[in-house]
C-alpha positions in Angstrom: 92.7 69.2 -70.9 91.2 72.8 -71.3 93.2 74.0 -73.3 92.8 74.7 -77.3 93.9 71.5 -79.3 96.2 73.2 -81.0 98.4 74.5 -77.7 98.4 70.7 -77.2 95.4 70.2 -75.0 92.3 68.4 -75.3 90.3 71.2 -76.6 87.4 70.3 -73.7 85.1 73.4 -73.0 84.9 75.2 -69.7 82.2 72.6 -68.5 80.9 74.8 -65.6 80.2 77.9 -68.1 78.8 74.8 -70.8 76.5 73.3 -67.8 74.7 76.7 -67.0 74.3 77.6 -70.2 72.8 74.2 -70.9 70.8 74.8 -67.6 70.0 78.3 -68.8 68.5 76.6 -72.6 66.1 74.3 -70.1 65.0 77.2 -67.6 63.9 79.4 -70.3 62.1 76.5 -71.8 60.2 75.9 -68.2 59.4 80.0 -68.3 58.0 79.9 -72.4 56.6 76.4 -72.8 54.2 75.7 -70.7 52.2 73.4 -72.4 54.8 70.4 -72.6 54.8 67.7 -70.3 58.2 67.8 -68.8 57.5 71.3 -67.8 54.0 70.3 -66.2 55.5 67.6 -64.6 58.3 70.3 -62.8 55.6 72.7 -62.2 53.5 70.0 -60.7 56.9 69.1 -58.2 58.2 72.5 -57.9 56.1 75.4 -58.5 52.2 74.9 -58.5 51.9 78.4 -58.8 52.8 78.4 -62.7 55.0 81.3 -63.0 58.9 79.7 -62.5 60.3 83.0 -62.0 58.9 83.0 -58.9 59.3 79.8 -58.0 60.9 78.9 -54.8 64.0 76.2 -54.2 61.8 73.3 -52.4 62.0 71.3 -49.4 63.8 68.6 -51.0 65.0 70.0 -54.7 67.2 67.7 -57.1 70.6 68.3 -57.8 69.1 69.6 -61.2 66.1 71.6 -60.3 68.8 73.8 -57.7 71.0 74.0 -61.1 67.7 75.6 -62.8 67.5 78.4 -60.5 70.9 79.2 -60.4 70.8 79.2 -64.0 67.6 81.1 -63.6 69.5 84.1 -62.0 71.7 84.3 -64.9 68.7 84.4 -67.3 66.7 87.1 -64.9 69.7 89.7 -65.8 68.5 89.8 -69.1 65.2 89.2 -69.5 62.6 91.7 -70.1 58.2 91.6 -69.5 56.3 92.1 -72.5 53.4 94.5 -71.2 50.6 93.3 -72.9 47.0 94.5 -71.0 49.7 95.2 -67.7 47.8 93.4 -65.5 49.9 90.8 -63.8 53.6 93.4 -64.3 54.3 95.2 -61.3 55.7 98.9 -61.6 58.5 98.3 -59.1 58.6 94.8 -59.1 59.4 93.6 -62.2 61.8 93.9 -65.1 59.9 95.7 -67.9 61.7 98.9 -69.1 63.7 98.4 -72.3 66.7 99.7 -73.5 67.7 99.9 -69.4 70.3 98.1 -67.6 68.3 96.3 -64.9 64.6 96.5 -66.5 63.5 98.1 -63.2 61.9 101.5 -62.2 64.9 103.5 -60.6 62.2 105.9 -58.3 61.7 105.0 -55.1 58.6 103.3 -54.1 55.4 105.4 -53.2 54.2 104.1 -49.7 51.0 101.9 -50.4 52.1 101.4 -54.3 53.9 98.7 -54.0 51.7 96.5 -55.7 50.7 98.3 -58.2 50.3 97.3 -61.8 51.4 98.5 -64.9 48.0 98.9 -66.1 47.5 101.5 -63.8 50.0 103.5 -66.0 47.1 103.4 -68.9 44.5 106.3 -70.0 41.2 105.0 -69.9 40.4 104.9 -72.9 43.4 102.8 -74.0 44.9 105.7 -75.9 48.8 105.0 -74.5 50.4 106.4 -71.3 48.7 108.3 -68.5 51.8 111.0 -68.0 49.7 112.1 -64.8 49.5 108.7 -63.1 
C-alpha cells in the first residue's frame, strides 16, 4: 500500500511522518496565533501560563494534545527567538543564536546567571552589544 503507484502500490504516504507534520502545522499555530479561539480554548485546558513551549503534558491530556508535544519537539529543533527588547529570552536557556546548530549558548553556565536575560547583553544606551557583559 506504500508504495509509489507506479511500482504497483497504492501510492498512500508514510502516515506517521504525514501525522506529525500535520501535528507540527497545528503546534506552530498554538505558538504564533494566540488570539484565535481554538488556541484559547487549549491554553485555557493545557497551559494557563500562555507560552506552549513550555507547556507541560497534563494530568489527563488527549490523545491529540500528547501528539502536539511530540510534534512540538520536532518543531523546537528548528526554531529560533526573535530578540526583540530581550527581556523574557534567557542567555542559556533558550534557543536564540542564528546561523548555529542548536540555537543555544555553548559556554558553560556562570554560577548565579542562570536566569539571566538577554537584555542584560545590552549597552545602556541601546547602542548594540555590551562586549564586556
Amino acid at each position: 500500500m506504500g508504495r509509489p503507484k507506479t511500482m504497483g502500490g497504492l501510492g498512500f504516504r508514510d502516515f506517521e511522518n504525514f501525522n506529525l507534520t500535520l501535528l507540527g502545522k497545528q503546534a506552530w499555530r498554538l505558538a504564533v496565533n494566540s488570539n484565535c479561539l481554538w488556541v484559547r480554548l487549549i491554553r485555557a485546558k493545557y497551559f494557563l501560563n500562555g507560552d506552549f513551549m513550555a507547556a507541560s503534558m497534563g494530568n489527563s491530556p488527549s490523545y491529540t494534545w500528547r501528539g502536539t508535544l511530540e510534534a512540538r519537539s520536532t518543531l523546537e529543533r528548528s526554531l529560533r527567538r526573535r530578540i526583540g527588547d530581550g527581556l523574557e529570552t534567557k542567555i542559556w536557556g533558550h534557543a536564540w543564536i542564528p546561523g548555529t546548530q542548536t540555537g543555544r549558548v555553548i559556554s558553560p553556565c556562570v554560577a548565579g546567571r542562570e536566569k539571566m536575560c538577554v537584555a542584560e547583553l545590552f549597552r545602556p544606551n541601546g547602542g548594540g552589544w555590551d562586549r564586556c557583559a
